[in-house]
C-alpha positions as CSV (number, residue, x, y, z in Angstrom):
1,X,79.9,-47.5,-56.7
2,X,79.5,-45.2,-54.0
3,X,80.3,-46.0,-50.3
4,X,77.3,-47.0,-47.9
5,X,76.8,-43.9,-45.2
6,X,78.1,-45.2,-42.0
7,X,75.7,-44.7,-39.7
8,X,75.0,-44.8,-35.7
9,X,71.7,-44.9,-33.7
10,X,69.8,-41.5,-32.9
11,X,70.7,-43.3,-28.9
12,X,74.2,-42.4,-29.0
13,X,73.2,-38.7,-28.7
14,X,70.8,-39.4,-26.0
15,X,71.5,-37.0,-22.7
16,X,73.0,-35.0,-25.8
17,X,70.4,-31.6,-25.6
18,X,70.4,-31.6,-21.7
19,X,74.3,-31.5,-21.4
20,X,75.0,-28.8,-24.1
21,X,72.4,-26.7,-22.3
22,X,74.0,-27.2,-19.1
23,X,77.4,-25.7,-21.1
24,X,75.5,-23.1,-22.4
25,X,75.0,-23.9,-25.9
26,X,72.5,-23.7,-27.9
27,X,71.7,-27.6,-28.5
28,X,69.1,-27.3,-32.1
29,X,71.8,-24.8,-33.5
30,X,74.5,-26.9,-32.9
31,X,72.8,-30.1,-34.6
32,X,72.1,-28.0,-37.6
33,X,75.1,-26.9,-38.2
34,X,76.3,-30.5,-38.0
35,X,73.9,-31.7,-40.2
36,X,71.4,-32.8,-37.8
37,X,67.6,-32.3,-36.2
38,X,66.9,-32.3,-33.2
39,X,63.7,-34.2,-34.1
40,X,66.0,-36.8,-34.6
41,X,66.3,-37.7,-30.9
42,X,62.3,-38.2,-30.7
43,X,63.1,-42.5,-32.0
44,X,66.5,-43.6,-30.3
45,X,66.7,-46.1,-33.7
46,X,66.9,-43.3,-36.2
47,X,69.9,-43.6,-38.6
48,X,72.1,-40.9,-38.4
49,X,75.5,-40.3,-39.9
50,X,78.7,-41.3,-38.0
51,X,80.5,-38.6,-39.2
52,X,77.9,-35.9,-38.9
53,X,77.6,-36.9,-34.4
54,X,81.8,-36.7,-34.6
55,X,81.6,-33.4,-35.9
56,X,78.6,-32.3,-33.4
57,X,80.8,-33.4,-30.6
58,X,83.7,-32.3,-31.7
59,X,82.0,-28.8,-32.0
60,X,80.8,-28.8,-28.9
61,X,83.8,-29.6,-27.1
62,X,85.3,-26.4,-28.5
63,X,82.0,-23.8,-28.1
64,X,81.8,-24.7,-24.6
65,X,85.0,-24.8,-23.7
66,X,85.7,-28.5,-22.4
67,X,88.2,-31.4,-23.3
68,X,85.6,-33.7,-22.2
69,X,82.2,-33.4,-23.5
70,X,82.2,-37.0,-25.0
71,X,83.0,-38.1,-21.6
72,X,80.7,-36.0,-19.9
73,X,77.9,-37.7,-22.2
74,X,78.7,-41.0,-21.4
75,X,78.5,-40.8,-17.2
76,X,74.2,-41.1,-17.9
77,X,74.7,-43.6,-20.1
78,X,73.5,-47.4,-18.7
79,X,72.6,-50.6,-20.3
80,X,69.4,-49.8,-21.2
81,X,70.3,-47.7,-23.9
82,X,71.7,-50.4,-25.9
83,X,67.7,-51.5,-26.7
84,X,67.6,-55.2,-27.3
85,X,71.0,-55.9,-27.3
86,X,70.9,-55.0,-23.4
87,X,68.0,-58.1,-22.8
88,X,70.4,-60.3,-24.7
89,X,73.7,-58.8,-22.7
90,X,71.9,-59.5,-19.6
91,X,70.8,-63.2,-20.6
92,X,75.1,-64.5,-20.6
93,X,76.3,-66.0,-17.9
94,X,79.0,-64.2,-17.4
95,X,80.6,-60.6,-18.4
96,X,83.3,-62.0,-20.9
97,X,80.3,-63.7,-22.9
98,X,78.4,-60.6,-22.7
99,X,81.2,-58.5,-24.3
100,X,81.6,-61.3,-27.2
101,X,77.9,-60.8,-27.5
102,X,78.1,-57.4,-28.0
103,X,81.3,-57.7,-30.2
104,X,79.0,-59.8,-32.4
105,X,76.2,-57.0,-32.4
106,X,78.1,-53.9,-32.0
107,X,77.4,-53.2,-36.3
108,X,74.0,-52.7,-35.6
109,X,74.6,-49.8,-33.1
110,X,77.5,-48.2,-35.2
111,X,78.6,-49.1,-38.5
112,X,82.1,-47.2,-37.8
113,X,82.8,-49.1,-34.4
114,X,85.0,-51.7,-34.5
115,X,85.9,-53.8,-31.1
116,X,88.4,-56.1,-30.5
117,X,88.7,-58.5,-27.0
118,X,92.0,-60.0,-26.8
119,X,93.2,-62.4,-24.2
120,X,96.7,-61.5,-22.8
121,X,97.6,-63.7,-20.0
122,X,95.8,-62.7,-16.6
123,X,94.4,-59.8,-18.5
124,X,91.8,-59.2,-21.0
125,X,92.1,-56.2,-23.4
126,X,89.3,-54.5,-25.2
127,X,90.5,-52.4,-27.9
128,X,87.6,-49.8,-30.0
129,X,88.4,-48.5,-33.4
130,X,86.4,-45.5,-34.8
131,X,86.8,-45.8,-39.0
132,X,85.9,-43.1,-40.8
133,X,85.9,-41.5,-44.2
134,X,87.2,-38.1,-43.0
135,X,90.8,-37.4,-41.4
136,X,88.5,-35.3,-38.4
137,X,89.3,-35.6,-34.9
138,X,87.8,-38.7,-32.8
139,X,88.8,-37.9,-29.5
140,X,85.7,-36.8,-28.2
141,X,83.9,-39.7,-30.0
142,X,86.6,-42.1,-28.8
143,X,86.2,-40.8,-25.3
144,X,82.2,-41.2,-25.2
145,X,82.5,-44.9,-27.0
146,X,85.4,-46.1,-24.1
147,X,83.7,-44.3,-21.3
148,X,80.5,-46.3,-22.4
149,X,81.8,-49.4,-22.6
150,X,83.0,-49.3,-18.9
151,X,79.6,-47.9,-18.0
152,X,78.5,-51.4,-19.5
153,X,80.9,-53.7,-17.4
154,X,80.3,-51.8,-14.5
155,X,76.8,-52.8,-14.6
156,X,77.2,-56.2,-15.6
157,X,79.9,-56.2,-12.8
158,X,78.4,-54.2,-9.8
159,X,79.7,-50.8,-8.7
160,X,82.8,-51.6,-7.2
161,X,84.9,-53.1,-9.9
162,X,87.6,-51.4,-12.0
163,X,89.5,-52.2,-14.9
164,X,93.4,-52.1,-14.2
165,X,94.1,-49.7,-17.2
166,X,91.9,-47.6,-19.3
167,X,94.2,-46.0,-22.6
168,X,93.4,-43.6,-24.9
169,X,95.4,-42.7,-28.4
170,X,95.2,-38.9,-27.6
171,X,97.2,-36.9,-25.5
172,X,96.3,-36.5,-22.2
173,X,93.8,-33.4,-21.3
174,X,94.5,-30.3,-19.3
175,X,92.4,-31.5,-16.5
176,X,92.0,-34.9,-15.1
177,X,89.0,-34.7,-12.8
178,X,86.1,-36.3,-15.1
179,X,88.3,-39.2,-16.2
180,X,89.2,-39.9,-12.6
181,X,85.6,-39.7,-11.8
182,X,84.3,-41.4,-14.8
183,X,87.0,-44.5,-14.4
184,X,89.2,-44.5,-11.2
185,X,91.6,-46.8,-12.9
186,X,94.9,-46.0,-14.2
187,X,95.0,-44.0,-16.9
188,X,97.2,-44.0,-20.1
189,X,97.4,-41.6,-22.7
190,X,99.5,-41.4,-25.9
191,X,98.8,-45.0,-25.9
192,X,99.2,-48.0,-28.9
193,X,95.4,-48.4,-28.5
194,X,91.9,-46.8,-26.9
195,X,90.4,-49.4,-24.7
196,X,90.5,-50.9,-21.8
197,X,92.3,-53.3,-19.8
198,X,90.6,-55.8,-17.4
199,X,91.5,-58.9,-14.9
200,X,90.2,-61.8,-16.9
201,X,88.9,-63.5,-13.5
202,X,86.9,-60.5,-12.9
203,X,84.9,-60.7,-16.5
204,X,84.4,-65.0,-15.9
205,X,82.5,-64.2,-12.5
206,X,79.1,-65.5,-12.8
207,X,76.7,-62.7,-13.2
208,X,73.5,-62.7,-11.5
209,X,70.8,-64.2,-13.9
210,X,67.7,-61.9,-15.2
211,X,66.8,-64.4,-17.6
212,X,63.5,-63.6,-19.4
213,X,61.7,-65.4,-22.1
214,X,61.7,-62.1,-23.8
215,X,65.6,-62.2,-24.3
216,X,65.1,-65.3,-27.0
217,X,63.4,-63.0,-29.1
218,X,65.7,-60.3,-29.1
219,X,68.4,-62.4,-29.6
220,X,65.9,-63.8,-32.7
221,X,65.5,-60.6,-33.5
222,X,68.7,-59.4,-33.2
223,X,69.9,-62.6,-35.9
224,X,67.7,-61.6,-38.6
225,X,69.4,-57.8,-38.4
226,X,72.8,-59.2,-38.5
227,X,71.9,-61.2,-41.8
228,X,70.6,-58.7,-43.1
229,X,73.7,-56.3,-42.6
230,X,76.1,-59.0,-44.0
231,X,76.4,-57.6,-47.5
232,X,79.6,-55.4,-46.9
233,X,82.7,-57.1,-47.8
234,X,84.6,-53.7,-48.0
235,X,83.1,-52.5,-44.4
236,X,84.3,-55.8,-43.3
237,X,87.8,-55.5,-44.7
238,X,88.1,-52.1,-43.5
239,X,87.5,-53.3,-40.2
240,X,90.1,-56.2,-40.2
241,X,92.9,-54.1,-42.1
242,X,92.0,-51.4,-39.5
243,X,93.0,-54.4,-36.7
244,X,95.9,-55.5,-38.8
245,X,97.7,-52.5,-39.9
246,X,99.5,-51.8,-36.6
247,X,103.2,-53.6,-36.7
248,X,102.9,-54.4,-40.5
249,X,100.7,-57.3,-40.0
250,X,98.1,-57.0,-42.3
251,X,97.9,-58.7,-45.8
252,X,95.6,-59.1,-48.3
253,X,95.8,-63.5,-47.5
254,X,95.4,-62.4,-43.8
255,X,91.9,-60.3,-44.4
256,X,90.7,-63.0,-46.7
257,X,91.7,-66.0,-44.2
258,X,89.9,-63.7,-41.5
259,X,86.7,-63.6,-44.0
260,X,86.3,-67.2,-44.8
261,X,87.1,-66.5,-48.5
262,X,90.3,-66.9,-51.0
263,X,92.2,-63.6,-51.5
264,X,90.8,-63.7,-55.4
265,X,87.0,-63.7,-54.2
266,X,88.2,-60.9,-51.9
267,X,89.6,-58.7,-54.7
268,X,86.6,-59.5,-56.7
269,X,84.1,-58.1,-54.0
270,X,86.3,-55.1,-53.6
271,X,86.7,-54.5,-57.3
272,X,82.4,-54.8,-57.4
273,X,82.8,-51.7,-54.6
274,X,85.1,-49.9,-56.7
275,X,88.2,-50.4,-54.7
276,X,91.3,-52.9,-54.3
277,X,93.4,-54.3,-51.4
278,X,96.0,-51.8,-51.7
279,X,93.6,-48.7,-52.1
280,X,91.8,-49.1,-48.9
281,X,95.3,-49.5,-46.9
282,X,96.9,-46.6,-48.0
283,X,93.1,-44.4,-47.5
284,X,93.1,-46.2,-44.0
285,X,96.9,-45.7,-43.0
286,X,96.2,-42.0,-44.3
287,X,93.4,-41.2,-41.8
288,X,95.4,-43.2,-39.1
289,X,98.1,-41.1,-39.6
290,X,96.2,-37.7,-39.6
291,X,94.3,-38.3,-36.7
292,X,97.5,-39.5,-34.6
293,X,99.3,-36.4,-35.7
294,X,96.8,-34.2,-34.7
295,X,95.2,-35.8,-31.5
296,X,98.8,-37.5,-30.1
297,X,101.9,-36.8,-29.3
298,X,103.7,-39.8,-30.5
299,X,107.2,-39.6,-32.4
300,X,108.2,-40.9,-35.7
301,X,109.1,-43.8,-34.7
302,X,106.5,-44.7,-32.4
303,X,104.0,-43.7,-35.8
304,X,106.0,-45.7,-38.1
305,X,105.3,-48.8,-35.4
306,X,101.6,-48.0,-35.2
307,X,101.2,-47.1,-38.8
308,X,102.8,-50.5,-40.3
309,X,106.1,-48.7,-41.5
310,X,110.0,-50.4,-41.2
311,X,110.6,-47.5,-39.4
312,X,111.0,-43.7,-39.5
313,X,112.3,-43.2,-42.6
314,X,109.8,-44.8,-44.7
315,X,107.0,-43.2,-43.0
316,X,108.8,-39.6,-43.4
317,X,109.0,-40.7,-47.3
318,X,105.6,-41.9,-47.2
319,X,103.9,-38.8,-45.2
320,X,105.9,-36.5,-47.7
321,X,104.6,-38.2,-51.0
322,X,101.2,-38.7,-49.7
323,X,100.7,-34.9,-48.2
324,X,103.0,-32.9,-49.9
325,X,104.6,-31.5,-46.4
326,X,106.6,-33.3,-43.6
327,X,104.9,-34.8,-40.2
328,X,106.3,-31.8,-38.2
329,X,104.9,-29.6,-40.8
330,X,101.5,-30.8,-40.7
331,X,101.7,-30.4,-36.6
332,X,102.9,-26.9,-37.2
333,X,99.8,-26.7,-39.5
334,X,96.5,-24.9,-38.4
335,X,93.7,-27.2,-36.9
């Protein structure tokens, strides 16, 4: 059975045609070439394929010249571009509820986003996943989805708050003046995760209330869509190995206990989706390990930590059998 397309809203490339004109490209061609129209951007709900706006932006980073186009298109984002989810967002009482909410709703903005808020002491750390068939680049992807979740919390929080740390995977661009701009926070590249770190007592402040009746509805609304999306037990289990993999933790009883199922349903509902446990670790671990090689600096042994290995050895035997070549070959390798 063939995959489901993962898909995004037309929203996420809204500010998209005014930017790449101000870089001097030419905005239609560049969609086209990506698999996109431009006529696409005329209903911020419209459908569009994951993969094809990671290649567009990814493209345009490199004809214009810039590290940080993704960035760049997040500074217009606000709230409002989040459509009903924003009236709902708005309704919580405080910012740490509104990201939960979100969290809950993020899979009907972007079927290939997966965030994770984990409480670590004084802090609270939201980590974003991009999942993808292809082994492509994410970075300027990655940098537009981080940059517009703090966008988010600095609404919900006021103008004057910043997160103590804001990471990326990547290595660490040429020029630094749009992510000091964009974040004034600490910045950490190379890092275990992309996300961002934040004072839990800042996100449990009581936020100023703008409730509407009209928030109920979405919210309603909102409900229905989610049921409506719940029929992917192998998008699911992508996402959870995806959170899982890093430090060997994830297992097949792990992902099913995560689920609300016994491992044997979950086998079966892969095996319905043509795949098993084991396949969609190794085609997971393999993008993982791609995209680090190519977007990080990291050595082996920091990999082998982040890709589930013992340690370097096995993921040198691994990367060899899997890709015919060694890690510093693939490096060496043309982009």
């Amino acid at each position: 059975m063939p995959r489901p397309l993962a898909v995004i809203r037309s929203a996420s490339l809204s500010g998209y045609v005014e930017l790449a004109g101000a870089l001097g490209l030419d905005a239609a061609r560049m969609m086209g070439a990506a698999g996109l129209s431009v006529r696409c951007l005329e209903d911020p709900e419209t459908p569009i394929s994951v993969n094809a706006v990671r290649q567009l932006l990814e493209d345009s980073a490199l004809a214009a010249g810039v590290e940080d186009f993704g960035l760049q298109l997040a500074r217009g984002r606000r709230l409002s571009n989040l459509g009903p989810i924003a009236l709902v967002l708005r309704d919580e009482p405080t910012a740490r509820q509104a990201l939960d909410t979100l969290s809950r709703y993020l899979r009907l903005l972007n079927t290939s986003l997966l965030t994770h808020i984990e409480d670590s002491g004084d802090t609270v750390i939201i980590r974003e996943q991009i999942l993808l068939e292809s082994a492509g680049s994410v970075r300027q992807s990655m940098e537009l989805a981080v940059g517009v979740m703090y966008r988010i919390l600095v609404e919900l929080l006021g103008p004057q708050w910043r997160a103590r740390k804001v990471c990326f995977a990547h290595r660490q661009p040429q020029q630094m003046a749009s992510h000091r701009a964009v974040f004034g926070a600490a910045l950490e590249f190379n890092s275990d995760f992309n996300g961002i770190v934040c004072a839990a007592a800042d996100l449990q402040k009581a936020l100023p209330q703008e409730t509407s009746g009209i928030s109920s509805f979405a919210r309603q609304f909102l409900d229905q869509a989610l049921s409506r999306s719940q029929r992917q037990t192998l998008a699911s289990t992508r996402q959870l190995i995806s959170a899982l993999l890093p430090g060997g933790r994830c297992t097949a009883e792990q992902v099913a206990q995560h689920l609300g199922i016994d491992r044997r349903t979950l086998h079966r509902h892969l095996q319905a989706d043509g795949e098993t446990f084991s396949s969609l670790v190794a085609s997971i671990r393999a993008e993982f390990a791609l995209r680090q090689i190519r977007d990080s600096d990291r050595s082996l042994a920091e990999l082998a930590q982040l890709l589930g290995f013992s340690g370097a050895s096995a993921l040198a035997f691994w990367f060899r059998r899997r890709f015919g070549c060694t890690v510093l070959q693939m490096r060496a390798a043309p982009k």
